[in-house]
C-alpha positions as CSV (number, residue, x, y, z in Angstrom):
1,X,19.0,-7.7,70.1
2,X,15.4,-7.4,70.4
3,X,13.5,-9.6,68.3
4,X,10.0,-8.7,66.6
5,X,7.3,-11.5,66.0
6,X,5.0,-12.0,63.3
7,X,1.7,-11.7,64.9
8,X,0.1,-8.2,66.2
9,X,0.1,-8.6,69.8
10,X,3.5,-9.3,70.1
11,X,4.5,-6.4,67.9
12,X,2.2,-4.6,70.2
13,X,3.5,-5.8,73.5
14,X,7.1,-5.4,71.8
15,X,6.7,-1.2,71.3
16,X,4.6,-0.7,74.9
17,X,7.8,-2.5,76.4
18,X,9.7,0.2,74.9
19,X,7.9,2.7,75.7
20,X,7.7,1.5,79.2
21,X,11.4,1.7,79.8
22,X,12.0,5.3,78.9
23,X,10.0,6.2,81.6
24,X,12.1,4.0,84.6
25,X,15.2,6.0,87.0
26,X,17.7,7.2,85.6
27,X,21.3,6.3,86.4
28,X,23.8,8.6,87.7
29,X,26.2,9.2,85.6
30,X,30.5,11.6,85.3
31,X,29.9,15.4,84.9
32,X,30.6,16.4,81.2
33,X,34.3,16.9,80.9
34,X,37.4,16.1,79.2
35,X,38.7,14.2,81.9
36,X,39.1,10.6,82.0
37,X,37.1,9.7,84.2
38,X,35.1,12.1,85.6
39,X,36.6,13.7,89.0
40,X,34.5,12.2,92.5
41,X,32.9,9.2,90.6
42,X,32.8,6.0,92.2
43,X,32.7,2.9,90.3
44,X,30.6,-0.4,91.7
45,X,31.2,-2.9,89.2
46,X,28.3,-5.3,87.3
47,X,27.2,-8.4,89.1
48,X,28.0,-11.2,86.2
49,X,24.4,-13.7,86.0
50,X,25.2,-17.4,85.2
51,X,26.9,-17.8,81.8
52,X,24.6,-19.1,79.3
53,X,25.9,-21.4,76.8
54,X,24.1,-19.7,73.1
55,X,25.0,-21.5,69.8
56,X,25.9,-19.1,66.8
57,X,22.2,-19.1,65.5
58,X,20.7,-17.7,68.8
59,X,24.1,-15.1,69.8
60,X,23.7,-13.2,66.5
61,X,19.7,-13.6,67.2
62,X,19.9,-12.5,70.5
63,X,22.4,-9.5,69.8
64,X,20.4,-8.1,66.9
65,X,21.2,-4.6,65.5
66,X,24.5,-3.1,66.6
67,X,25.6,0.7,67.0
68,X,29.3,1.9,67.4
69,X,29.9,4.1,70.2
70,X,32.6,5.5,67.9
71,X,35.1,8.4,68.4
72,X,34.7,8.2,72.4
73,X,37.0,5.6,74.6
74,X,38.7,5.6,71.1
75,X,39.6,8.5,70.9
76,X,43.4,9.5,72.1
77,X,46.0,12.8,72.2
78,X,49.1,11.4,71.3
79,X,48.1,8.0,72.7
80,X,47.0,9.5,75.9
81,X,42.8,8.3,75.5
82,X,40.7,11.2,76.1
83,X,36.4,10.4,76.1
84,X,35.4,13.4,74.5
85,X,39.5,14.7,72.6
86,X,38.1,13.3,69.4
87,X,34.5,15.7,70.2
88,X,34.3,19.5,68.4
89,X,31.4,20.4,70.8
90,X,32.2,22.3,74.1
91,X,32.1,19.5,76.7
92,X,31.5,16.5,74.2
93,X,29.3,13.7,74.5
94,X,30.2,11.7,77.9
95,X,28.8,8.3,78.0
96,X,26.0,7.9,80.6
97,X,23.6,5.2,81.4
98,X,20.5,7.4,79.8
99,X,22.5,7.5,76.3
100,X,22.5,3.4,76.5
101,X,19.1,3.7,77.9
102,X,18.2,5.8,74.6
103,X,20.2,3.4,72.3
104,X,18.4,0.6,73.5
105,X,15.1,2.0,73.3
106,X,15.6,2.4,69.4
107,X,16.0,-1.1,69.2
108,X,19.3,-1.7,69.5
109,X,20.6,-4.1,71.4
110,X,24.2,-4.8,70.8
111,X,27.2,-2.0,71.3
112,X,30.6,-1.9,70.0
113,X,32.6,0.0,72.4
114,X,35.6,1.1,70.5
115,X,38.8,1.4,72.9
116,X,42.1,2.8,72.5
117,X,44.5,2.0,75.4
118,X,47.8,3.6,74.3
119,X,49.6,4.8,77.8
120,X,46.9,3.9,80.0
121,X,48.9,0.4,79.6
122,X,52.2,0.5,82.1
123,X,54.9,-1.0,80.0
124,X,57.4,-0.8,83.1
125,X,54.9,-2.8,85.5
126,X,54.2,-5.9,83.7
127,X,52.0,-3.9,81.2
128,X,48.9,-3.6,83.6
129,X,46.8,-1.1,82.9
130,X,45.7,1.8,85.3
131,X,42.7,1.8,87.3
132,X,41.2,5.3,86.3
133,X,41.0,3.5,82.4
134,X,39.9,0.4,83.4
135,X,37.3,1.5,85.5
136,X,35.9,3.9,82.9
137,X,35.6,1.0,80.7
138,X,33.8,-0.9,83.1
139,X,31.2,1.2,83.8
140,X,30.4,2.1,80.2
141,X,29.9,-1.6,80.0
142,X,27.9,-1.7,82.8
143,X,25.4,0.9,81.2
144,X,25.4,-1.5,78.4
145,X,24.5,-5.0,80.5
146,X,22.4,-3.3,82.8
147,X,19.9,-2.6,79.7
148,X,20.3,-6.9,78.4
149,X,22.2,-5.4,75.8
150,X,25.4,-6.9,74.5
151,X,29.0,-5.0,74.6
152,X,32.1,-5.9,72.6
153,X,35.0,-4.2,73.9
154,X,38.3,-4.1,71.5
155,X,42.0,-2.4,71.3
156,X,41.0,0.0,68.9
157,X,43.4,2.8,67.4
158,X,46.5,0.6,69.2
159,X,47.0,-0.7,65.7
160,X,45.7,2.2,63.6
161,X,48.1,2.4,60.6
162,X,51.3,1.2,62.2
163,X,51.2,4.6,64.4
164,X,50.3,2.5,67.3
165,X,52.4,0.1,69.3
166,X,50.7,-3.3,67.4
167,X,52.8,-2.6,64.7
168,X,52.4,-5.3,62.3
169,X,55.2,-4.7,60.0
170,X,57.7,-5.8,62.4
171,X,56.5,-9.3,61.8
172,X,58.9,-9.0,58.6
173,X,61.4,-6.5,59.5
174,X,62.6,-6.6,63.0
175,X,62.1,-10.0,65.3
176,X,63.1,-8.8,68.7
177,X,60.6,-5.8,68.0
178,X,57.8,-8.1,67.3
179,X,58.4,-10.2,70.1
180,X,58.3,-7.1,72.6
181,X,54.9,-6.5,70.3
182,X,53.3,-9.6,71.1
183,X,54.6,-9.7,74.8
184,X,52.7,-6.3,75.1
185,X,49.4,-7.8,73.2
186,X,49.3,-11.1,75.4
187,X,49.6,-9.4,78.7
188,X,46.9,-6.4,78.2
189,X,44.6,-8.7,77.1
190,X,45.3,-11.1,80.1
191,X,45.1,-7.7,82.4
192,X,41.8,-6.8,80.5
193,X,40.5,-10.3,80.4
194,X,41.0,-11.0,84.4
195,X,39.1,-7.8,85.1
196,X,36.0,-9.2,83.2
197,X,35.9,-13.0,83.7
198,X,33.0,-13.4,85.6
199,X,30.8,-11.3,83.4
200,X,28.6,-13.5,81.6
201,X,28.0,-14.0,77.4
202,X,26.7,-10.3,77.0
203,X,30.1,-9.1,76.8
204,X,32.5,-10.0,73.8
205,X,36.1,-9.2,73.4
206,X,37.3,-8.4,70.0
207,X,41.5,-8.5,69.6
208,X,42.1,-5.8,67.6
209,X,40.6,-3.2,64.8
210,X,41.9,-2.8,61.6
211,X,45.5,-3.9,61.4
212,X,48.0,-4.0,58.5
213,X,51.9,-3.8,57.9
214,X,52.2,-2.2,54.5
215,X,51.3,-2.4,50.9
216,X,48.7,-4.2,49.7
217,X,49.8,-6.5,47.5
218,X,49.8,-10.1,47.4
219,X,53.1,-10.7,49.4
220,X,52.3,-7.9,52.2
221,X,49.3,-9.2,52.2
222,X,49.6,-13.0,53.3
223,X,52.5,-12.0,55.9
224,X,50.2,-9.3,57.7
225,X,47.7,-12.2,57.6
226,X,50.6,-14.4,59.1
227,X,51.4,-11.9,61.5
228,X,47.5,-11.2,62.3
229,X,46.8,-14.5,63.0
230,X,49.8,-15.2,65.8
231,X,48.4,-12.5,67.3
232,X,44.9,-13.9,67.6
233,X,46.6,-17.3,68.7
234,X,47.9,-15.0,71.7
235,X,44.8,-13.4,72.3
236,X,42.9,-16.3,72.5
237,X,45.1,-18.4,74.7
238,X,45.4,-15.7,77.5
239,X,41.8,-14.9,77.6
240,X,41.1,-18.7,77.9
241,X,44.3,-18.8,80.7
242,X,41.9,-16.2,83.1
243,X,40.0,-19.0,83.7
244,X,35.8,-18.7,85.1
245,X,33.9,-17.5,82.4
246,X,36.4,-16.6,79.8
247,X,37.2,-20.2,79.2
248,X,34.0,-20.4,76.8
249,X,33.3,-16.2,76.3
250,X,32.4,-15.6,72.4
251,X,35.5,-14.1,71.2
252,X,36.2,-12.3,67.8
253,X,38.9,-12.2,65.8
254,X,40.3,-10.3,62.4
255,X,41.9,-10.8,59.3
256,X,44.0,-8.2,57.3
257,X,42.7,-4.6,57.9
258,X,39.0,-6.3,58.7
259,X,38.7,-6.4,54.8
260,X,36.1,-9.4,53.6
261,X,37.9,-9.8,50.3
262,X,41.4,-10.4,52.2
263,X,40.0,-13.0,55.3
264,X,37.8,-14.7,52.6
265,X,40.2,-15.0,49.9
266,X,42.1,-18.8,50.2
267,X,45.4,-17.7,48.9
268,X,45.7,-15.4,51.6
269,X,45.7,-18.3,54.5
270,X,43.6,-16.9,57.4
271,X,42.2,-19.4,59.7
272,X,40.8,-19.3,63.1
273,X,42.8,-19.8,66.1
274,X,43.1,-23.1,68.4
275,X,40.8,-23.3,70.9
276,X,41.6,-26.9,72.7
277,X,39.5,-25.6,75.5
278,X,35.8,-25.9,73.2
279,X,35.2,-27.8,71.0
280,X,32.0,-26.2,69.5
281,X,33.4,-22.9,67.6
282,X,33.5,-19.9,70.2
283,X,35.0,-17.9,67.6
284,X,33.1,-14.7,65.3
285,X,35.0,-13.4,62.2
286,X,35.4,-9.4,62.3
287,X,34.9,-7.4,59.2
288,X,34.4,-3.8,58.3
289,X,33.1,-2.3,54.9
290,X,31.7,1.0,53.6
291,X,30.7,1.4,50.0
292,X,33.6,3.8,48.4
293,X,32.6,6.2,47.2
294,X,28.5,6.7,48.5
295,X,30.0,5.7,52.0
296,X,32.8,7.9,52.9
297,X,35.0,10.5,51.7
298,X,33.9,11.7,48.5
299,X,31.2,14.2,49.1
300,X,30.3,14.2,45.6
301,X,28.4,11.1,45.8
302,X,25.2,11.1,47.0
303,X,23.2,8.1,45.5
304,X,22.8,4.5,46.6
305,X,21.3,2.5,43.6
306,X,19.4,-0.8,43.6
307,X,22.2,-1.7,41.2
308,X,24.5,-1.0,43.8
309,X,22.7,-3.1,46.6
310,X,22.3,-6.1,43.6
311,X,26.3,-6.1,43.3
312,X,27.0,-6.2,47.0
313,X,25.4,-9.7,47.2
314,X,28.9,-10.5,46.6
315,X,30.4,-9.5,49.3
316,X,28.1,-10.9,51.5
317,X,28.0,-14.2,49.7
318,X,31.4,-14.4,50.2
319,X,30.6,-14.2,54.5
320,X,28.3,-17.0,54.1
321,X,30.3,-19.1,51.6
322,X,33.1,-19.7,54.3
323,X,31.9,-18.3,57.6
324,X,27.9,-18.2,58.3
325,X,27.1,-21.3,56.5
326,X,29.9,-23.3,58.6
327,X,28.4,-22.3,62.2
328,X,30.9,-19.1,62.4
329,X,29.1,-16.1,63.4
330,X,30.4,-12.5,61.4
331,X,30.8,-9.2,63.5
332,X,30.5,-7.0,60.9
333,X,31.8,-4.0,63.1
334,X,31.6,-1.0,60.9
335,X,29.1,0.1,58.5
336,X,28.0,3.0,57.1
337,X,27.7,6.2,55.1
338,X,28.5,10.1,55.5
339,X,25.7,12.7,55.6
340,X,25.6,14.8,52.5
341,X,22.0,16.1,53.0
342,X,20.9,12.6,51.3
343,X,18.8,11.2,53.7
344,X,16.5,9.4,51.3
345,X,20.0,7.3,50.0
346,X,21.1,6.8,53.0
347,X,18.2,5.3,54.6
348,X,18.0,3.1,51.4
349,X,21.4,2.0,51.9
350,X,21.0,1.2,55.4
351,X,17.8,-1.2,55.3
352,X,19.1,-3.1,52.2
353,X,22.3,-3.5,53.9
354,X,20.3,-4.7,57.2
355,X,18.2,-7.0,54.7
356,X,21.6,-8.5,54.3
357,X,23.1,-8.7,57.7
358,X,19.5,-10.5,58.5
359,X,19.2,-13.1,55.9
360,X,23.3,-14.2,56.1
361,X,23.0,-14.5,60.2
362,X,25.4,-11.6,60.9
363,X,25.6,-9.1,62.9
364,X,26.3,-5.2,62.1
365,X,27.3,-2.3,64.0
366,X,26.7,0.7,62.6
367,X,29.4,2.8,63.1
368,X,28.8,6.5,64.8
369,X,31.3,9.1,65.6
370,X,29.3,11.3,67.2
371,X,29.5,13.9,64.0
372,X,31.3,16.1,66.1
373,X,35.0,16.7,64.1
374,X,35.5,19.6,62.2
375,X,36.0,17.2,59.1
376,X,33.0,17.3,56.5
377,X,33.6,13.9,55.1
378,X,33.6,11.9,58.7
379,X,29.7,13.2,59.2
380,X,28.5,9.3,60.5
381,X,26.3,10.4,63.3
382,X,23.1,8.7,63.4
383,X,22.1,9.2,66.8
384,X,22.2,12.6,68.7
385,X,24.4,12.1,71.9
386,X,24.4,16.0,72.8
387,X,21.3,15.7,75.0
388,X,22.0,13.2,77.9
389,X,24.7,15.6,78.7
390,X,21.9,17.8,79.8
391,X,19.8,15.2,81.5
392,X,17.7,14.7,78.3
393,X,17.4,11.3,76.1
394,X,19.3,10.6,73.4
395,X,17.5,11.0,69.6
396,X,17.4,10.0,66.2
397,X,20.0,12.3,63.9
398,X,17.5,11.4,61.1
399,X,14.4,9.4,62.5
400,X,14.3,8.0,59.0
401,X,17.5,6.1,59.2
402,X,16.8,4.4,61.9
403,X,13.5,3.4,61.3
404,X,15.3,2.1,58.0
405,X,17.8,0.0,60.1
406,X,15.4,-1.5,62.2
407,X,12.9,-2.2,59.3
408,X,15.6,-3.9,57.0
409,X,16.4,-6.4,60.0
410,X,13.1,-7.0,61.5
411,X,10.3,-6.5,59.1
412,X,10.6,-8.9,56.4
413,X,9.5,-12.4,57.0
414,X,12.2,-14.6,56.6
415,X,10.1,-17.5,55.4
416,X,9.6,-15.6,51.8
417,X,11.4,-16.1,49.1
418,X,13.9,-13.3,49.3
419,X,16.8,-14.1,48.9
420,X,20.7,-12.6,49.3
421,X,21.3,-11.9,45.8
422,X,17.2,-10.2,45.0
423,X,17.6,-8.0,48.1
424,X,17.5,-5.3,46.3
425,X,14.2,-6.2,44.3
426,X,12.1,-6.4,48.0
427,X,13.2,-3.1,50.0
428,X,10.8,-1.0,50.6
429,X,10.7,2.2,48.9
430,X,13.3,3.6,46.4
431,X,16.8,4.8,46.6
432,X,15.1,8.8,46.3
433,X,12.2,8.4,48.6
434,X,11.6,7.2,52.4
435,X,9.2,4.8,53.2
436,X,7.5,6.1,56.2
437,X,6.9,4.3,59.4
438,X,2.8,4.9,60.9
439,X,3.7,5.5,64.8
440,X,1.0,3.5,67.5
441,X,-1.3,5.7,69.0
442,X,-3.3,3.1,71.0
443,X,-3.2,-0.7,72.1
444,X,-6.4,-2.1,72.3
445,X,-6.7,-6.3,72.9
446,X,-10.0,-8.3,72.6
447,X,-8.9,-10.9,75.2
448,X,-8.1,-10.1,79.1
449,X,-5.2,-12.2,78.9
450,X,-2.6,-13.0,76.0
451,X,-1.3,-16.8,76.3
């Protein structure tokens, strides 16, 4: 992530950088299609640098404020992954290396590259997976690296709601079933993880998205945890197996359905793999949340109240209580809220929550689908794709909400007294109004040289 000092100059060096880098070359990038991967493109893939060894602290510093690239590599026709399948818009958004450009130049520095897999994965030839996928991914990751930023790559809707092939429940119900389950899992992730072993510690792998085998109640609960965590066990030891620099790559893992109450909760068991190969933790926890019903489907609710940002402290508290405060670092993979023409709320709910992620040392990923499905509840766009398609930068959806993300993680001094649970005493502004952000017009210094 990029990373904002207290004094002027910095700040002022900080936003000429920025500006500086929208003006560089542009990278080639496919032709707007549905295909897979674009017809004629080669691929060249990323020269890994040295692997630098990062404690928790300076990852999570160093990867900042994250943004989903959401309904894109996930997204899948009957299994079959499709870039643009999940996009309404006549060509869709493909990927390029001026959207990560753009991305970046917002000041974000860390993307979740959400990845279904489905029947790009051979089952009849020792459950590799085919080139034409593989490569795809590689190059969006390379758009990522080439900017510093940091990529997590996952297996995304593989596991979505026991319609994929992880299918959870069979932990319980049928053992030769899970068995061909886990044999699948371990050997995609050791196809996956040999492709990428020399890359260095910008790129993260993340098992699995949000898995569960049925009800949720307290019985279906700890064996989908049981069940969760072999898998992890699996994941981790054939990641480690590739050897070179996947023996000590960051990985992170889930509990139940990525739900905070559920991998927090004691009674429910969940515990980190075994990782004989380090013995300082290598491991980040994965969570989602989104505040029901502000967040997502009901478009009835439009308000975020400081009441509502006082209660979350809970949640969070409960990351820090048994993750953040023991040296484990939290991907908080999906945040966010829908667009019902509240952009004051929203903005609100976004800085407070980035307050949050800032003071308990975790980082989020806002998630973005592009906005693009006909569906008027899934409206979690908050950066406009469209244009790169046509040679053009990526912008803001709402300038305001991002301005509010970045301002909620970088703007308040973390030596005050501000604390996790009187977040929402300090934000700027009110949950009705935006506080506005005065744009830079000039750099002027006083010195010839800055030391």
């Amino acid at each position: 992530m990029l990373k904002i000092k207290k004094c002027k100059v910095a700040l002022a060096f900080f936003l000429a950088a920025i500006m500086l880098i929208g003006v560089l070359p542009i990278w080639s990038f496919p032709k707007s299609n549905n295909s897979i991967l674009a017809e004629g493109v080669s691929y060249e893939g990323q020269q890994a640098l040295p692997f630098r060894e990062l404690s928790a602290d300076q990852l999570t510093k160093e990867m900042g404020v994250g943004w989903n690239l959401g309904n894109t590599l996930d997204g899948h026709s009957s299994f079959i992954p499709g870039e643009t399948v999940w996009q309404s818009q006549e060509g869709g958004a493909v990927t390029t290396q001026l959207l990560l450009d753009s991305v970046h130049n917002m000041g974000f520095n860390t993307v979740r590259i959400p990845i279904t897999w489905g029947k790009m994965i051979e089952d009849e030839n020792d459950y590799k997976i085919k080139d034409l996928w593989l490569n795809r991914v590689q190059q969006i990751i390379d758009y990522a690296i080439k900017q510093d930023m940091y990529a997590v790559i996952n297996m995304h809707h593989d596991g979505a709601e026991q319609d994929g092939w992880i299918h959870v429940a069979h932990y319980q119900t049928n053992s030769s079933e899970w068995d061909k389950v886990k044999q699948k899992f371990g050997k995609a992730w050791e196809h996956i993880a040999e492709r990428f072993k020399n890359y260095d510690e910008h790129l993260i792998f993340e098992a699995m998205n949000e898995v569960k085998g049925g009800a949720d109640n307290s019985e279906q609960i700890k064996k989908d945890v049981a069940a969760i965590m072999e898998l992890n066990q699996i994941f981790t030891d054939k990641v480690r197996s590739t050897g070179a620099n996947n023996t000590k790559r960051w990985l992170a893992v889930s509990g139940r359905y990525t739900n905070i109450g559920t991998t927090t909760d004691p009674e429910n068991g969940f515990a980190l793999p075994d990782d004989p190969i380090n013995s300082a933790n290598k491991f980040m926890v994965s969570v989602h949340d989104y505040p029901w019903p502000f967040g997502m489907g009901n478009m009835d609710s439009v308000t975020y109240s400081q009441n509502d940002v006082r209660n979350y402290a809970t949640s969070i508290n409960k990351l820090v209580d048994k993750f953040t405060s023991k040296g484990i670092p939290i991907l908080f993979g999906e945040y966010g809220a829908t667009d019902k023409n509240n952009t004051p709320q929203r903005a609100y709910f976004y800085e407070a929550w980035n307050l949050y992620f800032r003071r308990a040392k975790v980082l989020g990923v806002a998630w973005d689908n592009t906005g693009m499905r006909n569906d008027v509840d899934d409206q979690f766009a908050i950066i406009n794709r469209v244009p790169t398609s046509s040679g053009l930068p990526a912008i803001p959806k709402h300038r305001e909400i991002i301005d509010a993300i970045m301002r909620g993680f970088y703007s308040y001094d973390l030596n005050t007294s501000i604390t996790i649970d009187n977040i929402y005493q300090k934000i700027g502004g009110t949950p009705t109004t935006i506080t506005t952000v005065t744009p830079i017009t000039a750099i002027s210094l006083d010195r010839k040289s800055v030391v």
